[in-house]
N, C-alpha and C positions, 0 to 999 in steps of 0.2 A: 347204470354207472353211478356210482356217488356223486352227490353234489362238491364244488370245489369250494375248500371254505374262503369266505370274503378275508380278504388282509386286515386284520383291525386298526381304525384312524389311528394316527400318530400325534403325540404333543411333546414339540420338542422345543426345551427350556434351557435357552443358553445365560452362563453366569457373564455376565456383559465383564466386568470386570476384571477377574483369573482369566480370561484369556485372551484379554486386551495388555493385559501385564506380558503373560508367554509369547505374545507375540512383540510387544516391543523388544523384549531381553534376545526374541532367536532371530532376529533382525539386524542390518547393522542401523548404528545410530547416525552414519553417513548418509541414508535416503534423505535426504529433501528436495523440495520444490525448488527449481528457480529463483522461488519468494524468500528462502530462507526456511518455508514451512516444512518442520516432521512427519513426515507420512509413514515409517516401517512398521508401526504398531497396525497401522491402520489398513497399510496393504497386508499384511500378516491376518489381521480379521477377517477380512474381503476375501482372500481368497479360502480360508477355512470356511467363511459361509457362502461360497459357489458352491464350494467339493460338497459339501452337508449337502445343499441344493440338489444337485446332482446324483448326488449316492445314493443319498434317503428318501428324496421325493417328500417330504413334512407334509402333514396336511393340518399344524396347526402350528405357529411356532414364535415365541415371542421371548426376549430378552429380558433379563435382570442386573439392576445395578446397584450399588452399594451409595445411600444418601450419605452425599459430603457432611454428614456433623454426627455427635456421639452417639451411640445405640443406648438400649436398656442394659447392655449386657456393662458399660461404663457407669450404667447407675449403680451395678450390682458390685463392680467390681474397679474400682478407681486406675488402676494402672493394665486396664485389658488395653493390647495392642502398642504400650506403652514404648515396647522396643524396636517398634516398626522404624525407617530411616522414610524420612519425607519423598513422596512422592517427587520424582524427578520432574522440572519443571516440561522438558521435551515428549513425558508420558504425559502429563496433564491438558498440554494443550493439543492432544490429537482425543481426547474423550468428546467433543463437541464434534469433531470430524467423526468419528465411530455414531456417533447417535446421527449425523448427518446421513450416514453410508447405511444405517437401519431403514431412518424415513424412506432412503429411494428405493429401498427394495420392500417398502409397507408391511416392513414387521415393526411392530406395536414395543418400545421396551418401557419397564417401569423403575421407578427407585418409591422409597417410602423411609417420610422421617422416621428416628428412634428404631428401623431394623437395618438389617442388612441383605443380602442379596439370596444368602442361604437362606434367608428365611421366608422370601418371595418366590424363592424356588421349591423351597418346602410346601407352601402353603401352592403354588399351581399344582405340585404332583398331587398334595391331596384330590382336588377340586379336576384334576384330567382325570385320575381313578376314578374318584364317585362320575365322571360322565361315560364311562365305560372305554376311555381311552388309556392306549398304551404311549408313556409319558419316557421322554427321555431327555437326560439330564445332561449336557455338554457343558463340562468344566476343565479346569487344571488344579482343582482341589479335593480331596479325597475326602474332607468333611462330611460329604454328599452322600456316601456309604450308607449313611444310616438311613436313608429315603429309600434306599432299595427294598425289592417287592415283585412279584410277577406282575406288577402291572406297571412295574418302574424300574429303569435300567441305567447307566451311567457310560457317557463316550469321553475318557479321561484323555487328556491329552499326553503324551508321553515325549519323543524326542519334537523341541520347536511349537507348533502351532498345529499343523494338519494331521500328523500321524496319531490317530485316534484309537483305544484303545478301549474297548466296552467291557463293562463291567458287570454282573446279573449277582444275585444272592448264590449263585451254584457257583461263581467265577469266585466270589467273594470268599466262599469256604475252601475252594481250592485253595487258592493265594494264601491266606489268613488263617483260614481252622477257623472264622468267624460267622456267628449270623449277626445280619446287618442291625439289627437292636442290640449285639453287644458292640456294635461301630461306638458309640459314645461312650459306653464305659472303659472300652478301649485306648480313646484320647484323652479319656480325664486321668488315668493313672500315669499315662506314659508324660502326659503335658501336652504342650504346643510354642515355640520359642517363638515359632515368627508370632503369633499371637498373644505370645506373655503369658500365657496359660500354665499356673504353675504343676499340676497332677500331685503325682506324690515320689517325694526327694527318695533315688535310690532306687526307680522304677522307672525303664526303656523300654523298648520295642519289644526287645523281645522277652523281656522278664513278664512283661502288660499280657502280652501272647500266652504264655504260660501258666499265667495263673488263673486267665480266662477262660482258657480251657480245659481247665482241671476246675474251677469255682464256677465258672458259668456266669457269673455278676458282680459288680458290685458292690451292691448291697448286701451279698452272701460274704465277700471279703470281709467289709467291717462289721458284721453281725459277728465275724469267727476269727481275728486275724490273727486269734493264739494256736488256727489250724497249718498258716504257715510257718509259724514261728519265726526267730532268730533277727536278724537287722530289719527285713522284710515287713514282718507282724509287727515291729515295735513300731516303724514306719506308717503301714498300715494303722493303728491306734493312734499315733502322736498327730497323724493328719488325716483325719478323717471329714473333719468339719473343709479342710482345704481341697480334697478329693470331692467331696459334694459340691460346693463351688464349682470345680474345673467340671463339674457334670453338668452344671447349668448353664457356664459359657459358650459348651459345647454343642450342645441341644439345640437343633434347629426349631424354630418355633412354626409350624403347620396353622396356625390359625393368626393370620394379621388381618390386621381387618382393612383390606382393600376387593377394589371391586373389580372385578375380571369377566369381561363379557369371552367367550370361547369362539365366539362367530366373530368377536376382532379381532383373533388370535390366527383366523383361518387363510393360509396363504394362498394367496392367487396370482402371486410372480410379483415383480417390480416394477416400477415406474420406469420403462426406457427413456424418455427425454430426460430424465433427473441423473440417472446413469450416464447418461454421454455425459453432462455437465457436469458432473460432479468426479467422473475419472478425467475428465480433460482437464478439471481444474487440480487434480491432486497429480497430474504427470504421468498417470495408470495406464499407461498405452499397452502394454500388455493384457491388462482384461478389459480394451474396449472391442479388443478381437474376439470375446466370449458373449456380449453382448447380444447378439443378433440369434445366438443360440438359446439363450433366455426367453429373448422374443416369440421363438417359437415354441416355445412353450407353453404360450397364455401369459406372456404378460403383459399390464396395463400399460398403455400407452398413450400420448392424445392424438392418436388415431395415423401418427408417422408410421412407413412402411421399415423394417427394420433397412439399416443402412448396410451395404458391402464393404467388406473391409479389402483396400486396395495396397499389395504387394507388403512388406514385412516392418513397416516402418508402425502398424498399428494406429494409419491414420483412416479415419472413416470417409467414405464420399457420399454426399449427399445428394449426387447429380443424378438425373434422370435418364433417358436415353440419348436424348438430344444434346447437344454443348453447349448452344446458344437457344436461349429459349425469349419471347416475347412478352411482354405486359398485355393487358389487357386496354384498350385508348379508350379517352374518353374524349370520343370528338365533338359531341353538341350538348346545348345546356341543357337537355333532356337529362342525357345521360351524366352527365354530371353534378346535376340537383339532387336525383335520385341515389346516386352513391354517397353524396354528402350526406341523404337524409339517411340512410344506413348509420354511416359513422358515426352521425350525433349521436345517435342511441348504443351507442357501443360505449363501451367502460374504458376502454384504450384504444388507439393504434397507432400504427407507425410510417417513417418516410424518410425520404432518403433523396434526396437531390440529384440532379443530373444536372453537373456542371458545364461549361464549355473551356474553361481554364479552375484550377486549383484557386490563384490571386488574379482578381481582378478588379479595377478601381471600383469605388465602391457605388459610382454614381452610374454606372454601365449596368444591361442589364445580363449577369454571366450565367444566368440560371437558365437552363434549356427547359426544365420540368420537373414534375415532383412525381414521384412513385410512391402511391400509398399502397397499407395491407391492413388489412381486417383480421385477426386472429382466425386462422382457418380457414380464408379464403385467398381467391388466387389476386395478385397482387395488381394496382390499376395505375395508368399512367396519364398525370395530365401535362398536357405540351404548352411550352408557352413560344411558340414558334409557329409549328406548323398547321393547325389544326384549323385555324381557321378561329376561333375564338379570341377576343380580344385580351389583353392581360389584363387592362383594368377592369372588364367583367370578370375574370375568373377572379381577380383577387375580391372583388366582389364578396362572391359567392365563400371562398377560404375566409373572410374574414371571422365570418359567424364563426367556424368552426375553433381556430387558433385565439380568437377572444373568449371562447368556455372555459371557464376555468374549472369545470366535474368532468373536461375529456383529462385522459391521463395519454401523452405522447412520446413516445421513446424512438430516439433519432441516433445518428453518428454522425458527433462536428454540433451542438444544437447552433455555436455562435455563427456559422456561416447559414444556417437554416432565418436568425433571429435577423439578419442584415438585409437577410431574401426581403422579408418581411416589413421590418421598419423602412426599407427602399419605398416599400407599395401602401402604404401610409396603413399596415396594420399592426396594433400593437398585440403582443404574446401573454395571453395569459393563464394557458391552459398548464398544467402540471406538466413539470417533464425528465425526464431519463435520457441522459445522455451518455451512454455506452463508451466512449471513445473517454471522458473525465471520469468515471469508473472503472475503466482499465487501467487511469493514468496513477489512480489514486492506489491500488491494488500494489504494482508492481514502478515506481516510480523511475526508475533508470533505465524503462527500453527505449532503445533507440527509435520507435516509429509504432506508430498505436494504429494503424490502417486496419479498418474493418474486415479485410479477408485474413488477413493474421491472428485478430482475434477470433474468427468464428471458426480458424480451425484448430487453434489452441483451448478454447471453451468447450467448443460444439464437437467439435472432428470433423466440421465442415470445412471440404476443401472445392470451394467456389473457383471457375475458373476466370480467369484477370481478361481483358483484354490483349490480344495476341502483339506482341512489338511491331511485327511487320504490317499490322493494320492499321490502312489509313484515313481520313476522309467520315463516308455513310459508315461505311464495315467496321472503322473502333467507334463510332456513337451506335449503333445497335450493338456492337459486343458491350461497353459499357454499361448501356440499359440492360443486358443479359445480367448481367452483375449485378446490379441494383436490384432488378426482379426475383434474382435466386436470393438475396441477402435482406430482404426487407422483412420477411414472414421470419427468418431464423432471428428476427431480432427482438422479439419477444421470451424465447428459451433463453437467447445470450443476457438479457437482462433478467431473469429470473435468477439465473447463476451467477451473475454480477452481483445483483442485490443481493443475494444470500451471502457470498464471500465479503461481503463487505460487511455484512451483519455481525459477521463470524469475529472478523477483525476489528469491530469497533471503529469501524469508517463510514458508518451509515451518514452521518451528523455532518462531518466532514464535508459528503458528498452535497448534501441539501440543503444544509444549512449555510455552507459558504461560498462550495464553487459552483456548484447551479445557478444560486441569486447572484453570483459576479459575473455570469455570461453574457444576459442586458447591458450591464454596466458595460463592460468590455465594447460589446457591439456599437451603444452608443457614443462609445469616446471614438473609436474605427471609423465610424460615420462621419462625426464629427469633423476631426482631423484637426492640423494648427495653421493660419496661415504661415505664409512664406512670403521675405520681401527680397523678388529676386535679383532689386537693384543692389541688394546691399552684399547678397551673394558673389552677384559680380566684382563690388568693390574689393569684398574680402581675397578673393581668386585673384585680383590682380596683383592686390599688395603681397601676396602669398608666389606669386608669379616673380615679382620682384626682389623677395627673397633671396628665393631660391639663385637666381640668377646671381647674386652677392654673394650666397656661401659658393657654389659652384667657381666662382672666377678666386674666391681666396685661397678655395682646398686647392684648385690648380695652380695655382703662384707656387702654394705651398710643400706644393709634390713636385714641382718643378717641371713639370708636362701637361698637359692635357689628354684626358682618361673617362670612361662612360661609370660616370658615381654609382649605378644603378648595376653593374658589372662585380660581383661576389670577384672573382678572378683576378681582375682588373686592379680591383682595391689591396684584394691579398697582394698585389707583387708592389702595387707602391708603399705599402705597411710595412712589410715585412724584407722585402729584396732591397731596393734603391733605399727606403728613410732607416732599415736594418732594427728597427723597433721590436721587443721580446715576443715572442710568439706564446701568447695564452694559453690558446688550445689548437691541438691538430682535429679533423675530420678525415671520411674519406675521400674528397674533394682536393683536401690540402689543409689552409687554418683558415678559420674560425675568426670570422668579420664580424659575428652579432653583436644586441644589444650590451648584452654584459661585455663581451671583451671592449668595443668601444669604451665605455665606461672605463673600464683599467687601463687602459691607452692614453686616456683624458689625463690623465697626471703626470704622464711621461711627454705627450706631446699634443700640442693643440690642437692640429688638424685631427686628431679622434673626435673631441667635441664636437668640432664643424661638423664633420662626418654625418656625428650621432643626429645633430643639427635637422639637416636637410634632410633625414633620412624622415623624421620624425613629421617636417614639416609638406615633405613628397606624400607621405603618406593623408595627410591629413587633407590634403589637395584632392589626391585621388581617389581615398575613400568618400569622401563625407561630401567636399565641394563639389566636385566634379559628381558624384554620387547619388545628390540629390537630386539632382535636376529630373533626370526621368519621373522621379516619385511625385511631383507638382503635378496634380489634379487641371487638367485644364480649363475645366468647368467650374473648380472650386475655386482653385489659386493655392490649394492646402496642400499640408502632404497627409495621408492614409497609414498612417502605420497600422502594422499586425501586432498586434499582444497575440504571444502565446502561452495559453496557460497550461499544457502536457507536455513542456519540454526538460526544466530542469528538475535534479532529482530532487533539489530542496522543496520546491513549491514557489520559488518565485516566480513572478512573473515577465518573461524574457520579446523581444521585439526586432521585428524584420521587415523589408520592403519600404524606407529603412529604419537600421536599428538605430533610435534615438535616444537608447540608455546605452551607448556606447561611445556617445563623443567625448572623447579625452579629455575632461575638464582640468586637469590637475597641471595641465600647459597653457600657459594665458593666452596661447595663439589657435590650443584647443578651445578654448573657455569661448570665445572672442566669435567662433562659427552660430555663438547664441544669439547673438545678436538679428540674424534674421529671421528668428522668429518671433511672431508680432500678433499682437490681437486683429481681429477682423474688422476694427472700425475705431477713429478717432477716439469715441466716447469711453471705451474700453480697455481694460489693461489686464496683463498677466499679473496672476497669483501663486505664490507656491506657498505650499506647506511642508516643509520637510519634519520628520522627526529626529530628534537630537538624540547622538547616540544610542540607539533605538538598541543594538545588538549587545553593547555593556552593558545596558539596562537590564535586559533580559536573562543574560550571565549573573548578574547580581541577586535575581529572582530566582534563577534554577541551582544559584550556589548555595544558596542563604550567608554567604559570606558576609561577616558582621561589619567589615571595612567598607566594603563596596556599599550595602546596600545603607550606610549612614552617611557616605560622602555625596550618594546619591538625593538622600532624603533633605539634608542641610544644603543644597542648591551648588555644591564645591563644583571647579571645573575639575571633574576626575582625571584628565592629564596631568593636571597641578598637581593635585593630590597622587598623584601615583609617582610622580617626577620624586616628591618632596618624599615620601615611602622610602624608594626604590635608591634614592641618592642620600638620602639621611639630612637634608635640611629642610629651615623652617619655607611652607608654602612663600611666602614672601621671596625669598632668596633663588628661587625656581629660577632658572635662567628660557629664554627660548628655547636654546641646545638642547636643553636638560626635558623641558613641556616635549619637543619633537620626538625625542628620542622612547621617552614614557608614552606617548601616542602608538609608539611604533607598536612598544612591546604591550601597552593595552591589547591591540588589536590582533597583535602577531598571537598572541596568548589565544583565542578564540580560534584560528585556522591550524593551530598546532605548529607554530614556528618551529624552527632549530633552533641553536645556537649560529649553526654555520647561518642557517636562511638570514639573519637578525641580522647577523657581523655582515654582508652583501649587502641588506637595506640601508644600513647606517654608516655604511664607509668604515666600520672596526676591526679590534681583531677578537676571533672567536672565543676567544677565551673570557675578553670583556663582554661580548655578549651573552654568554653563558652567565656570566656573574650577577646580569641584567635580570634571566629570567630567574634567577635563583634565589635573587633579592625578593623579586615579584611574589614569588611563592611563599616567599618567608613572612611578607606582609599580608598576605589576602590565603591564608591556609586554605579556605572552604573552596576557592576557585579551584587549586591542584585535586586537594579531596574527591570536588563535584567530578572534575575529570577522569579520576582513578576509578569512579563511581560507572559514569558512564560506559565506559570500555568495559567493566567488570560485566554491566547490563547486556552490553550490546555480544557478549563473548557469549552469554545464560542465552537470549531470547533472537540474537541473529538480527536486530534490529535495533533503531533507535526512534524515539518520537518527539514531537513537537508538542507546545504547549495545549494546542487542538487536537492533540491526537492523531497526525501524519504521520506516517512510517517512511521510512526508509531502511531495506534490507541490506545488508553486509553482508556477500558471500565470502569475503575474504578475511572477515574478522578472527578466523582462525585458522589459515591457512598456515602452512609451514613455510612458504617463504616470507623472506622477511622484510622486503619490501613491497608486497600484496598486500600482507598483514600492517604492517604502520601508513600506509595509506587507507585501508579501511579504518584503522583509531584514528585517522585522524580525523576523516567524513566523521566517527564516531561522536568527537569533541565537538563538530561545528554545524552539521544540521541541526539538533536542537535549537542552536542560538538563533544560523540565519535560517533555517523554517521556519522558527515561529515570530521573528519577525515581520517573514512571509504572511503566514495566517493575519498577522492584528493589520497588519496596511490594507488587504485583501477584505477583512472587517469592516475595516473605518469606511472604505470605497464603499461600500454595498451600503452601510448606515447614510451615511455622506447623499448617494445617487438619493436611496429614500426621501429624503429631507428636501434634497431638491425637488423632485416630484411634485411631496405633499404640498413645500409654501411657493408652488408657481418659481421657482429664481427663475433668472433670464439667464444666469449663470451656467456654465458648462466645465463637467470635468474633460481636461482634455489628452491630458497624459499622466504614466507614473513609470517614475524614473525612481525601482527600488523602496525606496525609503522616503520619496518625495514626490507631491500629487501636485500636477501644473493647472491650473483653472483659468478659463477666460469671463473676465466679469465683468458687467457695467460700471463706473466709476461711483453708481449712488448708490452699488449692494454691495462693497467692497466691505464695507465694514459690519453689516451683518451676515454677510458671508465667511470673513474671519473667524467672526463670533460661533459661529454655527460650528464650522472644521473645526477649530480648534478644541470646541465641545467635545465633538465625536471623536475626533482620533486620540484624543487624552482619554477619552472616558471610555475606550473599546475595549478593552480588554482588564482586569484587577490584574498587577504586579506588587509584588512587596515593596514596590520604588516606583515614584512617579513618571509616567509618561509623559513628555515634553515635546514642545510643537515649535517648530521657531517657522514664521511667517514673516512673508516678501511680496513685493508687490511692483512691478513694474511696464514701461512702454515698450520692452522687449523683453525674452529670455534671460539675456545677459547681465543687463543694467536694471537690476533685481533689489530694493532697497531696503531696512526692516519696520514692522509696520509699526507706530508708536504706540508704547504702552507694550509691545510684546516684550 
């Protein structure tokens, strides 16, 4: 029998480029992410290089890209590609994700200054020829003709992306009447428009076709062009020098001189873990279902079993047989020394807390245990309960570990991990990754960043939760089930973390500001403010007394007695008996709220009262009444939670309770300040607020030449905008006229109406509208800046802060029209208040340092926004000023100075300014 001949290896050289291009255009340009991110270029790649995958089986295969900056062929020729249209900015920003989507499947791609892609793909076919391999060319550009050969063949793309269309020098003479050496003289006669290529004026497709195949060349053209005489020949002669040219732009260059190893070229599958991340993070739930088929193929993996894809939603499971599965205990110091000394010599690893409540005062001990994991090993549990080990021995022994600063630690939640820890007198100083503010940073407006959301939005990891109906032992070993399945996957979720955040320019973000703010946070948590609960009580009863005052007048004055707290109740003495206008209906009936009260107010007293007691009921119930649970019994303090993954701006928000939420702008709000109190006689509260921190920054991202000079020369910018905005001199500025320029300062930044304006200021909208009209007319660069923004945020789907925070707009272009003017308007006012965010968030981290380094006895204790509250000894008060003031002026360069105004007082409240500020 004859021998069967061997198939000969394959080298297939895809143009990175052309068919990154066909695939965004046969796409719609509606795919995105969640994030705002364009993926259809890139899913359109992906899946022409599975099919390739699949069909061809490559056994060498590597990419070509075209280097961003001019070629030789621009040396030669000043206006090559001259009449190209700019690369769309939504195709530009998926070429980092394409070369992403190479790496996980470990094909090798190149680019090379001063060439282009053709000519990286020229110069492989050489170089696979001379290795005795059959080389094949995957493009959407036919330039490529002229490399063909029996030992090189061409798979052109024709309708879209995948439907591939092969090329050979027998196909090529079919189609054309060409051999692939007259492919260049070909395109130099006819031209090239998309590439400026001029040929020769009066010669197309198929005039080019005819005379090539009657001349054969060329060069036999212009040797002879009086053989075809007439406009043709005269053509022919008058541009001969221009047809040489178009011969040389045309001309792939086969020898560049780069280096190409062919054993890195040779494919042995893809990276599976890089693949789940990196389709989980682009939305690709369709080809995470092809995955596991790859897998079996041979391809590289770190050593995970491929996962099963579970019913049609294209979510992965990464479970095992069992549902609930165990850690591994570490019940004696044997065994616990021994895994320590593991860890230490590890490069990283990871942990995860076993809580016994989510909040819990901070002086309790709420931590049940810690789950660690080793990269590739099964995951270990140490108890701080049951086990028979003491805590202060095990924390012990953790100490060593969490004070290395060469272990590298990747957690979810690090601030409730660092509280663990500062509780047990150990300080943090090992490197860390914290998953949950990388998530937060990534996509900033989901509602809830919980680690099994992430790991199956990232990963396709769908871990199961703790079952509702389980109570007692059975949800604490389900939750440890959790913890042990999610501890080891949290080394791939930060690999893809970090990468996506690399991709987006949020690396810096992450490490540089809200990592080193997690300490700080923790220690101000710890810390907490006292409370003087005698003065609590005082204010509760005067507030008690109150109320009992407007309740007995609005009753005189309704002329019965009625439950004020009764929606219903109020409706029918409003509107039935006192017969007063009806504002607004509901479907309830009308409409008792804040606003209509407010227009009630001027028609009849009892609205005020109303508004009154509603305002002061609340303030009883919320805050006074409120408090009390949250008083530490062992402290005397309260504990608040800073959170820092909740708002979409980056600031930083507060609960348990919220202390940046007392009503100061009501003196009986203001007045609940009062019973907060330094810890001791000798001590007093400090604040530092920044003065108009958010105009400031508007000044700096407008370049507005009014703002940023009324700012420099020390003006009260209300003045100055009053005096603007109403045309007289600052002097002549009335209070009315400073309030009302206040208004519209700031209403300017949130994207006021006219109507919104004319409601703040008691007007009518037309005078409002006048207000911001004027505004604009004075401060041009502010409107501009704005026009600017939305223009940005409509191109890129996003908006940033001075640090480079993002926040995504999916509605920045949506067709309805109040989706779309609520995203311009986030558009206009994240920049301002984010990056006022980031510099306070600064100053804290600079600020905690300094305290550190010179010993203060000083403590930050809260930050309220814009304003950071300190407890300080009475003899460091003033080098303590000196210090903040330092740092949070100098934290950030603005085209206008940062300004600090400082206060100092024996409570909250009774705050006074320091001399000399």
């Amino acid at each position: 029998m004859p021998q069967r001949r061997e198939k000969q290896p394959t080298f297939f050289v895809l143009d990175g480029h052309s068919l990154a291009y066909r695939a965004f255009f046969a796409l719609p340009l509606e795919l995105v992410t969640k994030q705002g991110m364009h993926t259809g270029a890139v899913l359109g790649f992906t899946n022409m290089l599975l099919r390739l995958i699949k069909d061809e089986s490559p056994d060498y295969l590597a990419v070509a890209f075209d280097y961003p900056s001019p070629t030789f062929r621009h040396q030669k020729y000043e206006s090559y590609k001259a009449t190209r249209e700019k690369t769309p900015p939504e195709m530009s920003e998926q070429l980092p994700l394409i070369k992403e989507v190479l790496c996980a499947f470990n094909i090798p791609y190149f680019e090379k200054e001063g060439y282009e892609a053709d000519d990286l793909i020229g110069t492989f076919a050489r170089l696979g020829e001379e290795a005795g391999l059959l080389t094949v060319i995957v493009t959407a550009d036919a330039d490529v003709y002229q490399l063909l050969s029996p030992a090189v063949k061409v798979l052109i793309t024709r309708k879209g992306i995948s439907n591939l269309v092969e090329v050979t020098p027998k196909r090529l003479w079919e189609d054309f009447g060409l051999a692939p050496e007259q492919w260049i003289d070909f395109k130099a006669l006819k031209g090239d428009s998309s590439d400026n290529i001029p040929g020769v004026p009066g010669i197309g497709e198929k005039r080019a076709l005819q005379l090539l195949q009657k001349y054969k060349s060329l060069d036999e053209l212009l040797l002879r062009p009086e053989k075809v005489g007439g406009k043709l020949g005269e053509s022919l002669s008058r541009n001969a020098a221009q047809a040489l040219l178009s011969r040389e732009l045309v001309t792939i260059d086969r020898q560049v001189p780069i280096e190409l190893s062919l054993e890195e070229c040779r494919f042995s599958g893809p990276d599976i873990d890089a693949l789940y991340g990196l389709f989980s993070r682009l939305e690709f739930n369709s080809l995470l279902k092809k995955i596991p088929e790859l897998a079996e193929k041979g391809a590289k993996s770190s050593g995970k079993k491929a996962p099963e894809i579970a019913g049609e939603t294209g979510q992965i499971s990464l479970l095992e047989e069992k549902k609930w599965v165990k850690p591994r205990f570490l019940s004696s110091i044997d065994e616990l020394e021994s895994f320590l000394g593991r860890l230490s010599r590890a490069s990283s690893f990871a942990v995860l807390l076993s809580l016994q409540k989510e909040s819990s005062p901070p002086y309790e001990n709420c931590c049940r245990g810690m789950v660690f994991s080793l990269k590739g090993e099964e995951p270990c549990y140490i108890s701080f309960q049951s086990n028979g080990l003491p805590l202060e021995q095990i924390c012990g022994k953790l100490k060593k570990i969490f004070e290395d600063r060469s272990l590298q630690l990747i957690t979810h939640d690090l601030k409730v991990l660092l509280k663990f820890l500062l509780n047990n007198g150990i300080t943090f100083k090992c490197a860390a990754f914290d998953t949950l503010l990388a998530a937060y940073l990534l996509e900033a407006d989901k509602p809830a960043y919980h680690l099994s959301l992430l790991l199956e939005e990232y990963l396709g990891s769908k871990i199961p939760l703790p079952e509702k109906k389980a109570a007692g032992k059975e949800k604490e070993e389900q939750e440890l089930s959790f913890l042990a399945r999610s501890v080891g996957e949290l080394f791939l979720l930060e690999k893809v973390l970090r990468d996506n955040l690399e991709l987006r320019k949020l690396k810096d973000l992450l490490f540089r500001l809200e990592l080193p703010l997690v300490p700080v946070l923790a220690k101000m948590e710890l810390k907490g403010i006292k409370v003087d609960k005698k003065i609590l009580q005082e204010l509760a009863e005067e507030m008690e007394a109150s109320l009992f005052q407007l309740e007995k007048e609005i009753t005189t004055m309704a002329g019965q007695s009625f439950n004020l707290n009764s929606p219903q109740q109020l409706s029918y003495i409003l509107f039935e008996k006192l017969k007063l206008p009806v504002v607004r209906k509901i479907k309830t009936g009308y409409s008792t709220d804040a606003r209509v009260l407010q227009e009630l107010a001027n028609i009849h007293p009892i609205a005020s009262l109303i508004y009154e007691y509603r305002t002061l009921s609340k303030l009883k119930n919320t805050y006074l009444e409120g408090f009390y649970p949250f008083i530490n019994k062992k402290t005397g303090r309260i504990h608040t939670t800073f959170n820092q993954a909740v708002t979409a701006t980056g600031r930083l928000s507060s609960k348990d309770p919220n202390l940046q939420n007392i009503p100061v702008k009501l003196e009986s709000g203001k007045r609940l300040r009062r019973a907060f109190i330094p810890s001791n006689k000798n001590s007093l509260l400090f604040a530092a607020d920044y003065s108009q921190i958010e105009l400031r920054i508007l000044a700096h991202l407008s370049q507005d030449p009014g703002l940023i000079e009324a700012f420099k020369s020390g003006e009260d910018i209300h003045t100055r905008t009053a005096a603007e905005v109403f045309g007289v001199p600052p002097a002549q500025v009335t209070p009315l006229m400073r309030s009302r320029a206040k208004a519209v300062n700031f209403g300017i930044i949130y994207g006021i109406s006219d109507y919104g304006l004319s409601q703040d200021l008691q007007i009518s909208r037309a005078e409002a509208g006048q207000y911001i009209k004027q505004y604009f007319q004075r401060y041009p660069g502010v409107e501009q800046y704005i026009k600017d923004c939305i223009s940005e945020a409509r191109k890129k789907g996003y908006v940033t802060t001075v640090m480079n925070r993002r926040r995504y707009l999916r509605d920045i272009n949506h067709s309805n029209f109040s989706r779309r003017s609520f995203a311009e308007r986030i558009a206009r006012n994240t920049p301002v208040q984010g990056s006022a965010a980031d510099i306070i968030k600064a100053a804290m981290c600079a600020i905690d340092r300094e305290l550190e380094k010179e010993n203060y006895r000083a403590s930050m204790l809260l930050q309220v926004h814009d304003e950071l509250i300190f407890e300080v000894p009475q003899e460091e008060l003033e080098k303590l000023s000196m210090m903040v003031k330092e740092k949070m002026e100098g934290i950030f360069p603005l085209s206008v100075p940062l300004k600090v105004d400082l206060k100092a007082g024996k409570d909250w409240y009774h705050l006074f300014p320091l001399k000399g500020d």
